[in-house]
C-alpha positions as CSV (number, residue, x, y, z in Angstrom):
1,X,77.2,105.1,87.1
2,X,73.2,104.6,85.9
3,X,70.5,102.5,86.0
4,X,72.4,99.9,85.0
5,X,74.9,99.8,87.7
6,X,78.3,100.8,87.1
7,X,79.7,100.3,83.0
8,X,82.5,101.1,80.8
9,X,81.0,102.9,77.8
10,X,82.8,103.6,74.4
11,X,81.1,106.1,72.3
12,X,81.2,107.5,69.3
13,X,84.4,110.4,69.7
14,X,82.2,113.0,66.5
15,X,79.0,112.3,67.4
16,X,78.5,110.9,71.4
17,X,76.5,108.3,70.0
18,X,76.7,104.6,72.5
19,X,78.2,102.6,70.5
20,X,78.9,99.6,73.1
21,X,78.3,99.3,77.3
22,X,80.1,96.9,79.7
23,X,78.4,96.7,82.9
24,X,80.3,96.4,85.9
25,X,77.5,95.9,88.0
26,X,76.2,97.7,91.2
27,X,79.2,99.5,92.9
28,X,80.0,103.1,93.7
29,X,80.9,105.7,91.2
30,X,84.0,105.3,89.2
31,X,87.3,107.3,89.8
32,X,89.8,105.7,87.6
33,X,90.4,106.3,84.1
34,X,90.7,102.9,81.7
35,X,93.8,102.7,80.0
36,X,93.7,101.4,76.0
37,X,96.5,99.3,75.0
38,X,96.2,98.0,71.2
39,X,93.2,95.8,70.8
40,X,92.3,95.8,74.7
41,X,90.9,98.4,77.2
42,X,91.7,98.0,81.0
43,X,89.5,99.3,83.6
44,X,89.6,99.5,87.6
45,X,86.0,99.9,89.3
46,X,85.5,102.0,93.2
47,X,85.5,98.3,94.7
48,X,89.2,96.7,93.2
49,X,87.8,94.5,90.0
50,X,90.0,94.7,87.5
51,X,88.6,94.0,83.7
52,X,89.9,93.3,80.5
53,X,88.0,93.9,77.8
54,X,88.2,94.0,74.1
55,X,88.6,97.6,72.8
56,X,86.0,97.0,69.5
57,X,83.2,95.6,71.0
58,X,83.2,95.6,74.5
59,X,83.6,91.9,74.8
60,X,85.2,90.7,78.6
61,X,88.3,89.1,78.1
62,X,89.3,88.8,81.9
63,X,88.8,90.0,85.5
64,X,90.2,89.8,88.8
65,X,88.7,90.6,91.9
66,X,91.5,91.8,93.7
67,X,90.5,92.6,97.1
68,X,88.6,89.4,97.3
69,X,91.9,86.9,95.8
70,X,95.1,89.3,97.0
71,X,96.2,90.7,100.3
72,X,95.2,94.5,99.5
73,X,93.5,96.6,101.9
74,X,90.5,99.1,100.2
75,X,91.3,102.9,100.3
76,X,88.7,105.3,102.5
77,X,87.4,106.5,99.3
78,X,87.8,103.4,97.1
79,X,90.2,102.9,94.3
80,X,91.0,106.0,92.2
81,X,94.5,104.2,90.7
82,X,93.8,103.7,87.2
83,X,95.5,101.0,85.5
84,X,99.0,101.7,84.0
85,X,99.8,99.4,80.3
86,X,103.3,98.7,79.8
87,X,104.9,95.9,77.6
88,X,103.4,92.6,78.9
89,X,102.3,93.9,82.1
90,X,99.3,95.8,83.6
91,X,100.4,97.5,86.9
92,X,98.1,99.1,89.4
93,X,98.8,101.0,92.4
94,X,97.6,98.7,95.8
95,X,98.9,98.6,99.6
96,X,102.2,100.6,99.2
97,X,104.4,99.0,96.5
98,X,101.4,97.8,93.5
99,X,100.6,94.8,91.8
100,X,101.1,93.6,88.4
101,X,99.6,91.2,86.2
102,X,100.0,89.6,82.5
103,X,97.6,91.9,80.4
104,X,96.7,89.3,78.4
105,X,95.8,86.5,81.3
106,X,95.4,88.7,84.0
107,X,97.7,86.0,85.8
108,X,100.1,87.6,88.8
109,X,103.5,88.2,87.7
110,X,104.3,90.2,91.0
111,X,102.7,91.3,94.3
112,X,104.1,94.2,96.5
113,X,103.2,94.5,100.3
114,X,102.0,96.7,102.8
115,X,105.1,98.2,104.5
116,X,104.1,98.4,107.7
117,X,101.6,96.9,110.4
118,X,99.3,99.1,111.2
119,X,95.0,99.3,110.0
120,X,94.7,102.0,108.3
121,X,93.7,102.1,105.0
122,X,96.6,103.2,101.9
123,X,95.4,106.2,100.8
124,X,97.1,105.3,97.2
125,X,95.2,106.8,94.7
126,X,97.7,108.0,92.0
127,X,98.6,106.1,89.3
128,X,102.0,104.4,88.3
129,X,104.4,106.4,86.3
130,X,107.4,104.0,84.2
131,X,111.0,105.3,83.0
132,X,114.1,103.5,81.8
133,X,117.2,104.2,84.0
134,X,120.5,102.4,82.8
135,X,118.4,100.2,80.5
136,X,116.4,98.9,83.2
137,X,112.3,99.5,83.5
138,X,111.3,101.1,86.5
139,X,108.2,101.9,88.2
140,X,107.0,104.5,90.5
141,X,104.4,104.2,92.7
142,X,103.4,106.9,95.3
143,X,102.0,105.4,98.2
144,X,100.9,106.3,101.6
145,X,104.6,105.9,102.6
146,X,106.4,107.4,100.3
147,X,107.5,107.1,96.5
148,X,109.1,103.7,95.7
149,X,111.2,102.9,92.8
150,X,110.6,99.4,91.4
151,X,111.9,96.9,89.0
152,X,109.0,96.9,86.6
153,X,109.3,93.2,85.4
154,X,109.9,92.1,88.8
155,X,108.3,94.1,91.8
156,X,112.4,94.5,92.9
157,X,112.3,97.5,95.7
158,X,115.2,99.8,94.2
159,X,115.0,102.8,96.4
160,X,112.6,104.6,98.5
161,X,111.8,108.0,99.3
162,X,109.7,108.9,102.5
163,X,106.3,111.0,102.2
164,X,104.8,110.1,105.5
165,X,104.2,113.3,107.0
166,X,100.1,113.4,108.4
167,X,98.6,111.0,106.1
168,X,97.3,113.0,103.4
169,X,96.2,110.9,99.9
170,X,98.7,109.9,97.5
171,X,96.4,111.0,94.7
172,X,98.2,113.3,92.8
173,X,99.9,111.4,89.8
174,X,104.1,111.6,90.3
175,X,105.4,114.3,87.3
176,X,108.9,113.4,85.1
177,X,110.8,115.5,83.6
178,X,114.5,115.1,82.4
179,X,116.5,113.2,85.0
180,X,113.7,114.4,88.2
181,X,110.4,113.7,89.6
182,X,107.7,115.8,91.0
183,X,105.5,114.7,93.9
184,X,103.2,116.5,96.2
185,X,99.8,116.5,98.6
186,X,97.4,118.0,100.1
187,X,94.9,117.8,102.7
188,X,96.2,118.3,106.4
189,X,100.1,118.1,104.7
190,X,100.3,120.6,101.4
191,X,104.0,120.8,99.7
192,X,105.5,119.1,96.7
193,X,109.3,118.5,95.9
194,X,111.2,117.2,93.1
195,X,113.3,114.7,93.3
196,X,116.7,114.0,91.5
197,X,116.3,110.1,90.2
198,X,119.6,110.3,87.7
199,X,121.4,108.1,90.8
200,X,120.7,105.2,92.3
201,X,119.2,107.0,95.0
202,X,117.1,109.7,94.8
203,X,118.3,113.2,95.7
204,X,115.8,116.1,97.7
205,X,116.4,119.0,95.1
206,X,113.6,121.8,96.8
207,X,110.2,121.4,98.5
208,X,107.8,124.1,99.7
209,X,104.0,124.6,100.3
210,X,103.7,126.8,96.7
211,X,102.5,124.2,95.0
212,X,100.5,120.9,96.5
213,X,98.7,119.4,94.5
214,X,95.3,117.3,95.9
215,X,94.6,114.9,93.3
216,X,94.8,116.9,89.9
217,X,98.4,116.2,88.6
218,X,100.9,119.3,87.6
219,X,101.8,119.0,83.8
220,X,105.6,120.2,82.6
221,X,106.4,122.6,80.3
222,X,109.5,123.9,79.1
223,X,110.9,124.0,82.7
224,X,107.6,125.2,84.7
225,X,105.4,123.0,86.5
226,X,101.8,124.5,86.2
227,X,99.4,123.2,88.2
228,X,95.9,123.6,91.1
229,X,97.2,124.1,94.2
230,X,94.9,123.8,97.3
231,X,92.8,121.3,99.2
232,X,89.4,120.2,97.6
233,X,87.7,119.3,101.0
234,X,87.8,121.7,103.3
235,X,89.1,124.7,101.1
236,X,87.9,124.0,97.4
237,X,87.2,128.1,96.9
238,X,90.7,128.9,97.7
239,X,92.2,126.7,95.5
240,X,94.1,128.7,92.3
241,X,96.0,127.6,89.0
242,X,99.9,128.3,89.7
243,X,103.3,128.5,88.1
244,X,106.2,127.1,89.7
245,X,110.3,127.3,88.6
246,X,110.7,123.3,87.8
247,X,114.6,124.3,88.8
248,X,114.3,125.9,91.6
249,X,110.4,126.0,93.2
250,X,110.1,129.6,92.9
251,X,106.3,130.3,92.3
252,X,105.8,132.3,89.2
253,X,102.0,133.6,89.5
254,X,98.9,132.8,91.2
255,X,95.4,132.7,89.6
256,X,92.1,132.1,91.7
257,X,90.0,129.9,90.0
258,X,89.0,127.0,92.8
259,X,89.4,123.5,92.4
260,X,90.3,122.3,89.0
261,X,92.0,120.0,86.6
262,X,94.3,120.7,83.3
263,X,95.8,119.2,80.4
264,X,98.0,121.1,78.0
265,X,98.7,121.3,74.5
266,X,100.5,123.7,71.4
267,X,102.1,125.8,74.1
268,X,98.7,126.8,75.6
269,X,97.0,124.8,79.1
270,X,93.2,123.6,79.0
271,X,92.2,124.7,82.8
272,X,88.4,122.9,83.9
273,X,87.3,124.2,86.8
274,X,85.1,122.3,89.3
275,X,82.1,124.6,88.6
276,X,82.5,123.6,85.1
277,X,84.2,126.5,83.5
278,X,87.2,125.9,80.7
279,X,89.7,128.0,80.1
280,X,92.4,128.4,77.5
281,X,95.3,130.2,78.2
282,X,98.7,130.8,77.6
283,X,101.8,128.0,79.3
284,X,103.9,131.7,79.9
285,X,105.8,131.7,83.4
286,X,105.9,135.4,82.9
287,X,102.1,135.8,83.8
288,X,98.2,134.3,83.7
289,X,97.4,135.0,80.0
290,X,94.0,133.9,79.2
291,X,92.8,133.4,76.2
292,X,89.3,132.4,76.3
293,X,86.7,130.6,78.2
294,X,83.5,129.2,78.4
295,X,80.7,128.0,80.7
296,X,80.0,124.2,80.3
297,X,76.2,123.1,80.1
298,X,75.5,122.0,83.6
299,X,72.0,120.6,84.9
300,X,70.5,120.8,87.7
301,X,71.7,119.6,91.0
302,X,75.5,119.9,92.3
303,X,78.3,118.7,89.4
304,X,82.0,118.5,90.3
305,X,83.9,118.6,87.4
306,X,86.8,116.7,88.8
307,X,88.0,114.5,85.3
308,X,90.7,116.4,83.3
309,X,89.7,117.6,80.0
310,X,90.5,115.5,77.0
311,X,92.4,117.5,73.7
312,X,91.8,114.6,70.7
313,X,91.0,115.9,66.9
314,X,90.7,119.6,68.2
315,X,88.4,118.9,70.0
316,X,88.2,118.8,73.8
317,X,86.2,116.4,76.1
318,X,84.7,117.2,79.3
């Protein structure tokens, strides 16, 4: 967000040098990451329009204004979704069971509802995951109410598993790994679980309050889920990096830190902390192994460093 309202900007990855702008217009600040698919660049603004755009130049292609033409209610904070590319079909995460459209007309293919009648607002902020199960496409999307499985090509309900306890956000971005799924939240209801999906119904395999993660997603590695545990509103300083058995939910180590976001890469996880420190260290279940850190350039005034870092070229982007 600038002076020129809210934009999609593509710059140059060696230099940082604008090479194009998009401008969205006024609007709050952006929470949703743009997803490139070939040619084409999707992205979802605070206030529900989704654009199309053309990746070289910047060029608008299409857009939908999807609180204004749909049936979806607007989260507290605004949408934080971002949009999720797969074969013909751009899916984002709305009301409780998403919406997808053509990604090349932005035309409706299918609309989910809101599963029950009450006001409130979703709280659906994480974005839709895909796998193949007996050679059919399936979506997951993690709503307010729970994780639903979906036909992907068709908005099909396949099975649903409840996550309804208190209302915290659905930010946190569901976790695959072999034949499971993790989930989790934070706020006023902090646990994750995994989830056996191999069936047709999904199977409870162990859930605790070791690892709950807010909105920052857990990545897998070689059977450990490592992830920031804690609640960024009310308790951002107690927040800490963990380790946790994929297999079993026994937590591994603990390592204050605060809020924070990760990627990982080459056997080693890239940790940005909220105050803007990055760490490298090593994806070990045996113990915290740093391996180095810095202190990002920060200016004045009060920065939340909230987007996980990029690894592209080896180089990483904060």
């Amino acid at each position: 967000r600038n002076k020129d309202g809210i934009c999609v900007l593509c710059l140059d990855a060696a230099t940082g040098k604008e090479l194009w702008r998009y401008s969205c217009g006024p609007g709050m600040i952006p929470q949703a990451t743009p997803a490139l698919d070939g040619k084409y660049l999707y992205a979802l603004t605070y206030d529900g329009i989704l654009l199309c755009l053309k990746r070289e130049r910047g060029r608008l292609v299409w857009s939908r204004n999807l609180i204004k033409e749909f049936d979806v209610r607007k989260p507290d904070y605004g949408y934080g979704t971002s949009p999720a590319v797969e074969g013909d079909l751009v899916i984002v995460n709305m009301n409780d069971t998403g919406i997808a459209l053509n990604k090349r007309t932005g035309k409706v293919v299918w609309e989910g509802k809101l599963c029950d009648s009450s006001k409130r607002a979703p709280h659906s902020y994480a974005t839709p995951v895909f796998y193949d199960h007996d050679g059919r496409g399936h979506t997951l999307i993690f709503s307010r109410t729970g994780l639903f499985a979906l036909d992907m090509h068709t908005g099909e309900q396949l099975w649903f598993y409840e996550w309804a306890k208190r209302g915290s956000p659905r930010a946190a971005d569901p976790v695959l790994f072999e034949d499971r799924v993790f989930i989790s939240s934070s706020e006023t209801d902090s646990r994750g679980a995994v989830l056996d999906i191999s069936g047709d119904e999904p199977e409870l395999v162990w859930e605790n309050h070791d690892m709950a993660n807010h909105f920052s997603s857990c990545v897998y590695i070689d059977g450990y889920l490592y992830g920031v545990d804690g609640d960024y509103h009310y308790s951002i300083k107690e927040c800490t990096l963990r380790c946790v058995d994929a297999k079993t939910g026994e937590l591994m180590w603990v390592e204050p830190t605060g809020g924070g976001s990760l990627t990982a890469a080459d056997g080693k996880l890239i940790v940005l902390t909220t105050k803007g420190t990055l760490h490298i260290a090593e994806a070990t279940p045996a113990a915290y192994v740093e391996i180095s850190s810095c202190q990002l350039p920060v200016e004045r005034g009060t920065h939340w460093w909230w987007t996980p870092p990029v690894l592209f070229g080896g180089r990483i982007y904060c």
